[in-house]
PDB file of N, CA, C, O and CB in Angstrom:
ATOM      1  N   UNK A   1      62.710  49.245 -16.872  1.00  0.00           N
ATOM      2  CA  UNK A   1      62.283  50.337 -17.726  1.00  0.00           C
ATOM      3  C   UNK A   1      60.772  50.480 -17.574  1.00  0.00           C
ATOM      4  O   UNK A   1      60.014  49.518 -17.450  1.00  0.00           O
ATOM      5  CB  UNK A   1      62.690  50.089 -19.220  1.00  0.00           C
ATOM      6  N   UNK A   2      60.426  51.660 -17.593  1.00  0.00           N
ATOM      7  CA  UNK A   2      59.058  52.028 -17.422  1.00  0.00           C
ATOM      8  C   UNK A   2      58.305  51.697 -18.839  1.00  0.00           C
ATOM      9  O   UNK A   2      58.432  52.634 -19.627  1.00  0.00           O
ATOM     10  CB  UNK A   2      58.959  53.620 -16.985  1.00  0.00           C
ATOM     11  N   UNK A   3      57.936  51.158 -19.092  1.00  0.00           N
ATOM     12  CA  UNK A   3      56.909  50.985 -20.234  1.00  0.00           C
ATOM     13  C   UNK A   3      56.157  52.034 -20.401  1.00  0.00           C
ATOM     14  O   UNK A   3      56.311  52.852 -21.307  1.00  0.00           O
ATOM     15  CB  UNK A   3      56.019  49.919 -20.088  1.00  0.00           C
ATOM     16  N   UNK A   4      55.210  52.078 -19.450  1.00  0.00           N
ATOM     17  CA  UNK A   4      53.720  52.677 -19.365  1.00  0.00           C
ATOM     18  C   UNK A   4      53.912  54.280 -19.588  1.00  0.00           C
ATOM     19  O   UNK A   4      53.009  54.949 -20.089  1.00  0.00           O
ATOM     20  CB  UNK A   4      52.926  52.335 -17.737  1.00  0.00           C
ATOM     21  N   UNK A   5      55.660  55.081 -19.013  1.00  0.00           N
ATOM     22  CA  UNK A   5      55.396  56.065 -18.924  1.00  0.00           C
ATOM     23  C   UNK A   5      56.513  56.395 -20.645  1.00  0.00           C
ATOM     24  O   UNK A   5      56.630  57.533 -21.101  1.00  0.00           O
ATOM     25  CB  UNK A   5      55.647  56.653 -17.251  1.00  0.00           C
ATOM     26  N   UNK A   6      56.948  55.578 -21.079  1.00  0.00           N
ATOM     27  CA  UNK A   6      57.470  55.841 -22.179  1.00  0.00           C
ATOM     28  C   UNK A   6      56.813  56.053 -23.177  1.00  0.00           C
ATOM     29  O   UNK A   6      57.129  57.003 -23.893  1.00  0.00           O
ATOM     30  CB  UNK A   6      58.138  55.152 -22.428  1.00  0.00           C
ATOM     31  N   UNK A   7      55.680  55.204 -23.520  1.00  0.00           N
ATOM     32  CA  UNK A   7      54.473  54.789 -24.474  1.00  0.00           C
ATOM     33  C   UNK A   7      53.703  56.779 -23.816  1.00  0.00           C
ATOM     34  O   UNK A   7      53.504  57.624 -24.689  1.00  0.00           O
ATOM     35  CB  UNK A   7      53.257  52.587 -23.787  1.00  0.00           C
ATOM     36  N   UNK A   8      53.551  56.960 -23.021  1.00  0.00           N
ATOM     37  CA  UNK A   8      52.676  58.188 -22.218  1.00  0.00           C
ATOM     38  C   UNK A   8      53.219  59.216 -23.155  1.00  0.00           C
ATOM     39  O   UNK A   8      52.687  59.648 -24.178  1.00  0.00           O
ATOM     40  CB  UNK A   8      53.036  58.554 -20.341  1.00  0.00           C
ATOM     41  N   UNK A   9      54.678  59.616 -22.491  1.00  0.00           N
ATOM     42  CA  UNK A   9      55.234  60.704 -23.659  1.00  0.00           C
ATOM     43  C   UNK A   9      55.540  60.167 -24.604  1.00  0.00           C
ATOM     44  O   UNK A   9      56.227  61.146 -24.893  1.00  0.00           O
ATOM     45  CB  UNK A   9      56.350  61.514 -23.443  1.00  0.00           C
ATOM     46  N   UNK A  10      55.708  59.495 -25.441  1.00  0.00           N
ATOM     47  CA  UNK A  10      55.502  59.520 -27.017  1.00  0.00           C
ATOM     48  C   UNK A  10      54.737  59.690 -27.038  1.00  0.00           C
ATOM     49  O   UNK A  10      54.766  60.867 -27.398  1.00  0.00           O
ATOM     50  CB  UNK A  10      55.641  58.743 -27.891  1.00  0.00           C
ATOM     51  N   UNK A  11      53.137  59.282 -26.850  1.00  0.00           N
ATOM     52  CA  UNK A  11      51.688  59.985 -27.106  1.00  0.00           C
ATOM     53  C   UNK A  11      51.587  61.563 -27.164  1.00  0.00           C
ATOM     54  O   UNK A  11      51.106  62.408 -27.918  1.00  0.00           O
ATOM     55  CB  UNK A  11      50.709  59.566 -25.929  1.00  0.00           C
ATOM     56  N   UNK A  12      52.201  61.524 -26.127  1.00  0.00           N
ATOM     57  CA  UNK A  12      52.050  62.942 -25.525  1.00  0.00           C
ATOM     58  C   UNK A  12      52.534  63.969 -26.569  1.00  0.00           C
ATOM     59  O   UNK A  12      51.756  64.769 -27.088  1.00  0.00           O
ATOM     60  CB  UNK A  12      52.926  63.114 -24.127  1.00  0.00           C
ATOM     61  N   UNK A  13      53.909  63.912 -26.869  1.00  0.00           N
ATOM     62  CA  UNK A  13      54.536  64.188 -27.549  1.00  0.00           C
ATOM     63  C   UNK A  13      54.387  64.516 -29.104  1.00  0.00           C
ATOM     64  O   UNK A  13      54.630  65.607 -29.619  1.00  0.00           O
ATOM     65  CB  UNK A  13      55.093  63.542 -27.239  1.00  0.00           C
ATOM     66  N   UNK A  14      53.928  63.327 -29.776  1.00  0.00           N
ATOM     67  CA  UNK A  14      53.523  63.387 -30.964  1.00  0.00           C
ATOM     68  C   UNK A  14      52.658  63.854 -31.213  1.00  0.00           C
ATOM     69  O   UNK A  14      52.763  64.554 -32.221  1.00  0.00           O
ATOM     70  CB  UNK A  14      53.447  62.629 -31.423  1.00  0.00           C
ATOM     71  N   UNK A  15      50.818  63.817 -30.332  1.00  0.00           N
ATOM     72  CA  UNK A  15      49.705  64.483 -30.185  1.00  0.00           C
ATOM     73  C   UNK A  15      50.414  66.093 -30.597  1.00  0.00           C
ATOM     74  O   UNK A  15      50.268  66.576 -31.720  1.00  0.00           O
ATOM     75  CB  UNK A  15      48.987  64.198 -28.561  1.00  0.00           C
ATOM     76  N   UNK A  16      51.187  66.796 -29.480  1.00  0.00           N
ATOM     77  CA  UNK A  16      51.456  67.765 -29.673  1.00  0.00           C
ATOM     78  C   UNK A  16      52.219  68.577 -30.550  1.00  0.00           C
ATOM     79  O   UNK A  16      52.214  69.800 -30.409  1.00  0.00           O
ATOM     80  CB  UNK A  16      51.600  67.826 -29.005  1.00  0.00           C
ATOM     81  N   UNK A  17      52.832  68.054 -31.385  1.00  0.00           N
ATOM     82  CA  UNK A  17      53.045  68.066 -32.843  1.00  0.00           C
ATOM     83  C   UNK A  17      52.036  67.841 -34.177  1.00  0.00           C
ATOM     84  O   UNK A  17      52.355  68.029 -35.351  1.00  0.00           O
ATOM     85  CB  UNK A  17      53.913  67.171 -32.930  1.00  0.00           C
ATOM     86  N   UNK A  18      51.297  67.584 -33.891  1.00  0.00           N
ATOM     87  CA  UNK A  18      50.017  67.230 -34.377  1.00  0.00           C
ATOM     88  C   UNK A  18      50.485  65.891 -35.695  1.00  0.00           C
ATOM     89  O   UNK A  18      50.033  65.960 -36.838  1.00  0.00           O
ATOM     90  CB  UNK A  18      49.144  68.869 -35.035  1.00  0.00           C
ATOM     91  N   UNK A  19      51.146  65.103 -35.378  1.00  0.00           N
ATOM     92  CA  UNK A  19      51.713  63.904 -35.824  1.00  0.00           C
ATOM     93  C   UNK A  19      50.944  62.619 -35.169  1.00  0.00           C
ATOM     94  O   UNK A  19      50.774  62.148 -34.045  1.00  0.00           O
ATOM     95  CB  UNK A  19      53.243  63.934 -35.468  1.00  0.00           C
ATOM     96  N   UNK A  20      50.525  62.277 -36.709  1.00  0.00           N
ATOM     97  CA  UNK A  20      49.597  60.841 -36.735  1.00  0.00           C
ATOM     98  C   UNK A  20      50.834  60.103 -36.343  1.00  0.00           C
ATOM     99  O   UNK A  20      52.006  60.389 -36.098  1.00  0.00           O
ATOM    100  CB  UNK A  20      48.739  60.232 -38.396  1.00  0.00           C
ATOM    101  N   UNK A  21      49.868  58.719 -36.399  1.00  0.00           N
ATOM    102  CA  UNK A  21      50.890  57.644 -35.588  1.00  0.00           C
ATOM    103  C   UNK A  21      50.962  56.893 -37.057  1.00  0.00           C
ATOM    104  O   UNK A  21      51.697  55.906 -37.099  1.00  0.00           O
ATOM    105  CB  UNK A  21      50.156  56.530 -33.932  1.00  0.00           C
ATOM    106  N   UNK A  22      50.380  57.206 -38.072  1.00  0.00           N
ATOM    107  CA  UNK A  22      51.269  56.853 -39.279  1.00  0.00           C
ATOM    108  C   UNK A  22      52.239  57.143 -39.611  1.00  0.00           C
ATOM    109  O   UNK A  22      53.151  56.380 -39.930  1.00  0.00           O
ATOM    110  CB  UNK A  22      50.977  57.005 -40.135  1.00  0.00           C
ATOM    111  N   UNK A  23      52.254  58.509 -39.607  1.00  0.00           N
ATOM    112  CA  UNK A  23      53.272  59.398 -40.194  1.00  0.00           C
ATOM    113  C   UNK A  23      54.421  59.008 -39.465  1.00  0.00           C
ATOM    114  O   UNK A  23      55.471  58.627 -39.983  1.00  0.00           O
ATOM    115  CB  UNK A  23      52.984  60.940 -40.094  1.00  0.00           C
ATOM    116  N   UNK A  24      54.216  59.102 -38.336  1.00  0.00           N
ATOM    117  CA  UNK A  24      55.611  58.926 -37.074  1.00  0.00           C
ATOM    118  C   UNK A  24      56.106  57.257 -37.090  1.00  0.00           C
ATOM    119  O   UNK A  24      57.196  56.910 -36.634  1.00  0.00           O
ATOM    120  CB  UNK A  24      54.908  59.351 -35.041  1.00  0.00           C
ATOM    121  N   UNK A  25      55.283  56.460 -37.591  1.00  0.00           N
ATOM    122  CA  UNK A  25      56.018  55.227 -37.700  1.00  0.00           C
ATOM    123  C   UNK A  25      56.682  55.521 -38.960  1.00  0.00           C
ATOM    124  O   UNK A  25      57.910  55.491 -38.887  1.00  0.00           O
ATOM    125  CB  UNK A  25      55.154  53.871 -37.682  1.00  0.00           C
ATOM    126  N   UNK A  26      56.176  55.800 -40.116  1.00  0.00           N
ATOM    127  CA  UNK A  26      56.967  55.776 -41.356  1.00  0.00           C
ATOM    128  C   UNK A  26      57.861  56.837 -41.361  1.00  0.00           C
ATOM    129  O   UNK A  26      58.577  56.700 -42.353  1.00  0.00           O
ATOM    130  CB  UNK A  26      56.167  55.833 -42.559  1.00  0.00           C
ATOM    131  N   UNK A  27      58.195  57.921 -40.673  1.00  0.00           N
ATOM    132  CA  UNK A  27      59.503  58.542 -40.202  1.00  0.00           C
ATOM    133  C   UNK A  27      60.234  57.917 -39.306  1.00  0.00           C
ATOM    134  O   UNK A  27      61.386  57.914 -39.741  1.00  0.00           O
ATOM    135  CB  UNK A  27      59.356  59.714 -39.679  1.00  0.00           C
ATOM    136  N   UNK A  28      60.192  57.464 -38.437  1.00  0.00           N
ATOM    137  CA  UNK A  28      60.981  56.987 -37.541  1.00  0.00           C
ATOM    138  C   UNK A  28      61.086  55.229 -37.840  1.00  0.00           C
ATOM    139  O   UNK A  28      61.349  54.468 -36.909  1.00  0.00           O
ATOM    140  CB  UNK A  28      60.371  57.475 -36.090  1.00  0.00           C
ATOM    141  N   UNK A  29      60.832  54.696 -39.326  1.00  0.00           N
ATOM    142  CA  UNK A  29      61.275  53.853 -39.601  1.00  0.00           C
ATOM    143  C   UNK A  29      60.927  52.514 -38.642  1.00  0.00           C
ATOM    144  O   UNK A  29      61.727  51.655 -38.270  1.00  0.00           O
ATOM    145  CB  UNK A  29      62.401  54.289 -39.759  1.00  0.00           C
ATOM    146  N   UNK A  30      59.364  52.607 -38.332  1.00  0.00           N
ATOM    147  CA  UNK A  30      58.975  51.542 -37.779  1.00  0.00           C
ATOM    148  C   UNK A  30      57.708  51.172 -37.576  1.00  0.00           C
ATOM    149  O   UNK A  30      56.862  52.065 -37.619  1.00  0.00           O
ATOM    150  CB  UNK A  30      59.445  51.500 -36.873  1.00  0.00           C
ATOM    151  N   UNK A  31      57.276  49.775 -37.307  1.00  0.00           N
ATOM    152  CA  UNK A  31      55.913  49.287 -37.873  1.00  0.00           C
ATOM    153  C   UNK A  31      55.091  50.083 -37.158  1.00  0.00           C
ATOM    154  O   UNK A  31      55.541  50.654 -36.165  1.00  0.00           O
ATOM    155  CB  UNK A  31      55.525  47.740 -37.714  1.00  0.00           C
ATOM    156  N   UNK A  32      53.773  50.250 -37.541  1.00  0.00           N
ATOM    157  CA  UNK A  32      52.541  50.955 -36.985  1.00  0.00           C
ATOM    158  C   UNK A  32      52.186  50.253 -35.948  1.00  0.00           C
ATOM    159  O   UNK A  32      52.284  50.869 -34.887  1.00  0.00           O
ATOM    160  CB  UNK A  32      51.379  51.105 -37.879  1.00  0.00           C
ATOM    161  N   UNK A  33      51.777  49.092 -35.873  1.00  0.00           N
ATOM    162  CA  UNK A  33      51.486  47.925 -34.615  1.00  0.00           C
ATOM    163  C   UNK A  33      52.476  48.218 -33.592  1.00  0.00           C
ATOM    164  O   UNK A  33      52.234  48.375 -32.395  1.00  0.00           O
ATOM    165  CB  UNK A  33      51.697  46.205 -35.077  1.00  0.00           C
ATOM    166  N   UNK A  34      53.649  48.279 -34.180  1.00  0.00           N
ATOM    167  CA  UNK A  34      54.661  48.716 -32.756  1.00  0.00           C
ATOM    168  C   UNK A  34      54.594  49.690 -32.373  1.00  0.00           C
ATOM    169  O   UNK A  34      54.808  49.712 -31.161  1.00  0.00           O
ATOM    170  CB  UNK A  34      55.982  48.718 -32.744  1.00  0.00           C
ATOM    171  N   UNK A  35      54.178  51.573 -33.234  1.00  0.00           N
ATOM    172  CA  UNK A  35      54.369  52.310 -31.898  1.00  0.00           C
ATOM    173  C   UNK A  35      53.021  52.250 -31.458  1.00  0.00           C
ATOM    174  O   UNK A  35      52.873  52.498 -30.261  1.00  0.00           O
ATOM    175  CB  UNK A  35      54.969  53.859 -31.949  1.00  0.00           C
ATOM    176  N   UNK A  36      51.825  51.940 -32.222  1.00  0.00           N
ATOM    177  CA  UNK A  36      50.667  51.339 -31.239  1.00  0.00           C
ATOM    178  C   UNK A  36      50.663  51.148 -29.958  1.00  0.00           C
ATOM    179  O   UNK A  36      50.091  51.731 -29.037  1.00  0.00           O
ATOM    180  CB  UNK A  36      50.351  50.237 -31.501  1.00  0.00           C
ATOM    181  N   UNK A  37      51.658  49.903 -30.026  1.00  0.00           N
ATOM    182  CA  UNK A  37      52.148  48.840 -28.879  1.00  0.00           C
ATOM    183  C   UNK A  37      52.785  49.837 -27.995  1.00  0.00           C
ATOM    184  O   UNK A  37      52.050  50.275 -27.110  1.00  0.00           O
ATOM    185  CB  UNK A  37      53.297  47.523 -29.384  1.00  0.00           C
ATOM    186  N   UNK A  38      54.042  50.309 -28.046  1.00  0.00           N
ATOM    187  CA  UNK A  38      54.600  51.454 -27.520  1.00  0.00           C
ATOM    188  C   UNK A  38      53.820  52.566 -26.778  1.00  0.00           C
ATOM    189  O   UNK A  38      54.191  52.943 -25.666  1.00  0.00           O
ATOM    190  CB  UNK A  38      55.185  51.983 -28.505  1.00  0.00           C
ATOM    191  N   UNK A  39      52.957  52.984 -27.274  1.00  0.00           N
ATOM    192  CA  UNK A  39      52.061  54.123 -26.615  1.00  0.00           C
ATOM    193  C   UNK A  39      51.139  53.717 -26.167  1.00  0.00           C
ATOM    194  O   UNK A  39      50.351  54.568 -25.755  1.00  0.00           O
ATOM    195  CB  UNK A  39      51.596  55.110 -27.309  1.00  0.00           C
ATOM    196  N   UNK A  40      50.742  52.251 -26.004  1.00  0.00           N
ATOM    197  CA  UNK A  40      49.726  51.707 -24.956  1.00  0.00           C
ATOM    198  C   UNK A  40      50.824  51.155 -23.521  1.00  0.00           C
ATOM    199  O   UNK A  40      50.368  50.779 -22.442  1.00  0.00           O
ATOM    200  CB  UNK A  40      48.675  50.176 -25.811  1.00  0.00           C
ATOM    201  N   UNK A  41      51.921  51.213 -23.771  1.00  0.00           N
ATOM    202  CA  UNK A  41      53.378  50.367 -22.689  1.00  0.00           C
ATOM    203  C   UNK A  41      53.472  49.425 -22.831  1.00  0.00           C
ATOM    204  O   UNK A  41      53.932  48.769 -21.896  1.00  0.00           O
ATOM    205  CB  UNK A  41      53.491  50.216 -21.243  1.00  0.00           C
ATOM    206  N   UNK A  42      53.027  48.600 -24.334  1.00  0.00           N
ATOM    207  CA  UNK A  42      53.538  47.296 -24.208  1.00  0.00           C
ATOM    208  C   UNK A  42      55.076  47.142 -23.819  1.00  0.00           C
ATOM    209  O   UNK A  42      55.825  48.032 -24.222  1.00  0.00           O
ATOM    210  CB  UNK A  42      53.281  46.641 -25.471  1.00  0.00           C
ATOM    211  N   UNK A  43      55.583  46.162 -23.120  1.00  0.00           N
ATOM    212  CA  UNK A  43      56.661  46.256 -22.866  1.00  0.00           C
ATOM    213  C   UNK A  43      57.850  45.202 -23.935  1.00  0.00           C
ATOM    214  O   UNK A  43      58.949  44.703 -23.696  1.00  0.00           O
ATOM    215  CB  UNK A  43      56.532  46.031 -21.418  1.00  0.00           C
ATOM    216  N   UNK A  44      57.360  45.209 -24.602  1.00  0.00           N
ATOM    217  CA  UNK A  44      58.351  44.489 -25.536  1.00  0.00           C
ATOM    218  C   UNK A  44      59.225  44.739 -26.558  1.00  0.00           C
ATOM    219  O   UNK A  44      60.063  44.024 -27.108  1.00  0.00           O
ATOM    220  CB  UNK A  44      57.876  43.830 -26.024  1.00  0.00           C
ATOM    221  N   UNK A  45      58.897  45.840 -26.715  1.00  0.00           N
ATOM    222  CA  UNK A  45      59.661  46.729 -28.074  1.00  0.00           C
ATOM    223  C   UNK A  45      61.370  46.656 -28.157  1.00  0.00           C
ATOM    224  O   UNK A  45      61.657  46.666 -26.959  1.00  0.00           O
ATOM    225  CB  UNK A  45      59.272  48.592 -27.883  1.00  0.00           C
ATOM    226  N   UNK A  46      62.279  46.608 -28.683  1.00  0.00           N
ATOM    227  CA  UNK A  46      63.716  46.783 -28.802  1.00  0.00           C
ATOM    228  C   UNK A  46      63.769  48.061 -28.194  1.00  0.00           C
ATOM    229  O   UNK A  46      62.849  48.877 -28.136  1.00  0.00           O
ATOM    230  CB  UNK A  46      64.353  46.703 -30.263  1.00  0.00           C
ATOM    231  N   UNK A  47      65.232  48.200 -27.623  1.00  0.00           N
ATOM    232  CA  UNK A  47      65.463  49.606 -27.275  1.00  0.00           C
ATOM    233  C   UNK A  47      66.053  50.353 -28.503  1.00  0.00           C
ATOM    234  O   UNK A  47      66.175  51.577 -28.469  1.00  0.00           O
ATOM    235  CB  UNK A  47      66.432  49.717 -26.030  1.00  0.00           C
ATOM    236  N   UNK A  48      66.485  49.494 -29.781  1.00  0.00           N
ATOM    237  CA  UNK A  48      66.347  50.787 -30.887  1.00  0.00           C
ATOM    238  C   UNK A  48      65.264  50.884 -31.093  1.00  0.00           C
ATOM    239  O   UNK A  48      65.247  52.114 -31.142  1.00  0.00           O
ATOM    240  CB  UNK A  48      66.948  50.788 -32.212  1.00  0.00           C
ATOM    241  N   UNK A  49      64.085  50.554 -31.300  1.00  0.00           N
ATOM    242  CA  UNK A  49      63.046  51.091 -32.015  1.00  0.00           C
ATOM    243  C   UNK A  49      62.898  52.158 -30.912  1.00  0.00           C
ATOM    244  O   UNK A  49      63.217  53.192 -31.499  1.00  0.00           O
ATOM    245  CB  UNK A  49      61.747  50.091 -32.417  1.00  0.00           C
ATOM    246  N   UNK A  50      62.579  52.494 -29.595  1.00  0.00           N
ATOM    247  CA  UNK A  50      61.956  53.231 -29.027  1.00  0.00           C
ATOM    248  C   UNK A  50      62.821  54.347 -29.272  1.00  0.00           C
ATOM    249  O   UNK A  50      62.357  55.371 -29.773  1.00  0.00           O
ATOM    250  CB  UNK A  50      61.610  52.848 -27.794  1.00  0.00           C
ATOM    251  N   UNK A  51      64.236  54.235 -28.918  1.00  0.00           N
ATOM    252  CA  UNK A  51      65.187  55.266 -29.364  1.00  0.00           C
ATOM    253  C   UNK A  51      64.782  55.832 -30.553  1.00  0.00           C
ATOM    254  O   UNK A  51      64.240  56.937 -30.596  1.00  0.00           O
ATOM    255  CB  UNK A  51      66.514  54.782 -29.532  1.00  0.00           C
ATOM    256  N   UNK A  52      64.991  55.198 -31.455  1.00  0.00           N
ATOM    257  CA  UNK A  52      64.487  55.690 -33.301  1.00  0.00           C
ATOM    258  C   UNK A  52      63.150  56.661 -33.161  1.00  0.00           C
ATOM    259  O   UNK A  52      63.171  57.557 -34.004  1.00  0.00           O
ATOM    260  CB  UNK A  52      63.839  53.965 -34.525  1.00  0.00           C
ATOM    261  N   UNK A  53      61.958  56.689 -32.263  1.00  0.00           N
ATOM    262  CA  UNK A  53      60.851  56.740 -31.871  1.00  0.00           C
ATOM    263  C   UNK A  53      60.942  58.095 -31.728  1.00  0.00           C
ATOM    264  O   UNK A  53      60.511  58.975 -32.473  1.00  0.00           O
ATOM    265  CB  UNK A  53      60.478  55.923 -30.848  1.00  0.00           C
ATOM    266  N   UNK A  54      61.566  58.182 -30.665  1.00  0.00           N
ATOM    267  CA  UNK A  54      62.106  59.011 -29.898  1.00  0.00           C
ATOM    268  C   UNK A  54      63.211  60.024 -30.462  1.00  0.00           C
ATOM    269  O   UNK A  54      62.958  61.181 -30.126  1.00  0.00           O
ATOM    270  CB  UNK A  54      62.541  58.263 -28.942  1.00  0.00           C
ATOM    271  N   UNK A  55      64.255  59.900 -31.156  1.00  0.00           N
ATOM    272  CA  UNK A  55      64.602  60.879 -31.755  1.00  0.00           C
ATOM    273  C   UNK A  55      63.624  61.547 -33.043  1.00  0.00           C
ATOM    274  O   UNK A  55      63.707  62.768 -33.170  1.00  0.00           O
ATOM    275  CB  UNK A  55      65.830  60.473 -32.091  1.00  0.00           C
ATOM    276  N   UNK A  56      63.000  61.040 -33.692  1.00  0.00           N
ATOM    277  CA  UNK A  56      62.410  61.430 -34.421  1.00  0.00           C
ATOM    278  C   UNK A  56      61.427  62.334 -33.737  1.00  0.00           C
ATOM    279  O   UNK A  56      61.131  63.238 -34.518  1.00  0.00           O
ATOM    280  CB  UNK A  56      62.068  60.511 -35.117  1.00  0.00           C
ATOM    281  N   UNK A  57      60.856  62.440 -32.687  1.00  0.00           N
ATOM    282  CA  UNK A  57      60.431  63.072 -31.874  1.00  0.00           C
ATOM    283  C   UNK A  57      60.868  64.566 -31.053  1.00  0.00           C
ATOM    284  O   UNK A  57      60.171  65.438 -30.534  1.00  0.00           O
ATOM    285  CB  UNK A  57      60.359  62.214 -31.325  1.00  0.00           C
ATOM    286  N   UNK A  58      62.522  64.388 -31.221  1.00  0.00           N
ATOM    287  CA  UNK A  58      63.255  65.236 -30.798  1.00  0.00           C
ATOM    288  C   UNK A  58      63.594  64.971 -29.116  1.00  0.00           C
ATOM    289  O   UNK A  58      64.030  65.840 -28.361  1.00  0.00           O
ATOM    290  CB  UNK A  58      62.591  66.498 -31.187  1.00  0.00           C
ATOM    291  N   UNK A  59      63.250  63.423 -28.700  1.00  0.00           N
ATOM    292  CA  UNK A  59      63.399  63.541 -27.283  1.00  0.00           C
ATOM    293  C   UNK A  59      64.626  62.399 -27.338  1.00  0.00           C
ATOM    294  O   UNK A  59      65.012  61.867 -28.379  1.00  0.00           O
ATOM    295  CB  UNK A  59      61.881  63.207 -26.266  1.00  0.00           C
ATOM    296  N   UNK A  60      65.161  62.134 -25.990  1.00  0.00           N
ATOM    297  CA  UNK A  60      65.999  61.277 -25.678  1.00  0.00           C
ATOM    298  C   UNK A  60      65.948  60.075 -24.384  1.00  0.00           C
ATOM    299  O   UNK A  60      65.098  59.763 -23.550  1.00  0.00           O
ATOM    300  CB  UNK A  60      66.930  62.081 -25.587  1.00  0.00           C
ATOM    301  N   UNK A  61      66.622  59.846 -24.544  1.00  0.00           N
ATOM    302  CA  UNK A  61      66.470  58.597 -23.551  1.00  0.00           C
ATOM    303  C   UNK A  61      67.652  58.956 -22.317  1.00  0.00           C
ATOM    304  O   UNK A  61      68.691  59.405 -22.800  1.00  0.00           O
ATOM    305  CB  UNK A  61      66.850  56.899 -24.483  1.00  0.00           C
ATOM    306  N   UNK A  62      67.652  58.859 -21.183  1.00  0.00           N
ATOM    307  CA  UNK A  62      67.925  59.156 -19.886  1.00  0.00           C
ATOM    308  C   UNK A  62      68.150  57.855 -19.239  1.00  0.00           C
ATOM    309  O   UNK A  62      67.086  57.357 -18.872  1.00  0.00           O
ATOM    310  CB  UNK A  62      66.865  59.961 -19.254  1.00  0.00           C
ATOM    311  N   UNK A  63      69.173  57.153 -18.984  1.00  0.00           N
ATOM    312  CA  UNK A  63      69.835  56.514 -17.546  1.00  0.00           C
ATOM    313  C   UNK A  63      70.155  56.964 -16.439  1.00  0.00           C
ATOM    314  O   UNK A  63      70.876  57.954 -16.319  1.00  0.00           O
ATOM    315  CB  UNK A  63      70.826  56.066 -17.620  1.00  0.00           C
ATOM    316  N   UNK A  64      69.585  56.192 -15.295  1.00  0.00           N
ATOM    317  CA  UNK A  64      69.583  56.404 -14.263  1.00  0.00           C
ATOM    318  C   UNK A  64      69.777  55.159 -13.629  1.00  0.00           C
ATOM    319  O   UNK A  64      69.232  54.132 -14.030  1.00  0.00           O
ATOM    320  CB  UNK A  64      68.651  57.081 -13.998  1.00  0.00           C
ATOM    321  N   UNK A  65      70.826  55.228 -12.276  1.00  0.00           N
ATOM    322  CA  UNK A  65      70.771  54.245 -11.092  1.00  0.00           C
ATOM    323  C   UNK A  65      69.333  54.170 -10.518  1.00  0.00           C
ATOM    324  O   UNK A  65      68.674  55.205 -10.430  1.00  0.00           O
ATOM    325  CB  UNK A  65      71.794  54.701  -9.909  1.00  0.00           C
ATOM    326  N   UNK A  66      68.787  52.882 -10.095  1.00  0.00           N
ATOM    327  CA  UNK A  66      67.798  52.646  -9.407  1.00  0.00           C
ATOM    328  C   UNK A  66      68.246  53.071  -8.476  1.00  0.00           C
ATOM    329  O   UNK A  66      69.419  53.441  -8.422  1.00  0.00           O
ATOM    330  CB  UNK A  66      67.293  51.568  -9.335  1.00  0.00           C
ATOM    331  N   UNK A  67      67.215  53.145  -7.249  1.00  0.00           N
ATOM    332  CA  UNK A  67      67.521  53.916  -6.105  1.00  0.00           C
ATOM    333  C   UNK A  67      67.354  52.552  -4.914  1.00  0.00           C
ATOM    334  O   UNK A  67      67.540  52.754  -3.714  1.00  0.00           O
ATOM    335  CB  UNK A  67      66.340  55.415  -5.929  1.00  0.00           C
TER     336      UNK A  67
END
């Protein structure tokens, strides 16, 4: 999983909503340090939290075969 570019669009994303990264942790039901962490690519996060992240966002998550 890409870290770096997941953490990218959530930034991206939320910036353009004009949604603090307070607000969007306490909607999407998760600590501030984590989507911190998240939108710098730390790579450690659960895949619910990023999901949770992420719908609250209105985006989704995409599987794909490596190539």
């Amino acid at each position: 999983m890409n870290y770096q570019k997941i953490g990218e669009t959530i930034k991206e994303r939320r910036k353009s909503l004009n949604i603090t990264q307070p607000t969007l942790a306490s909607l999407a039901g998760v600590g501030l340090n984590t989507l911190v962490a998240i939108e710098r690519g730390n790579g450690n996060a659960k895949i619910h939290t990023i999901i949770a992240i992420l719908d609250t966002l209105g985006l989704k998550l995409d599987v794909t075969l490596k190539d």
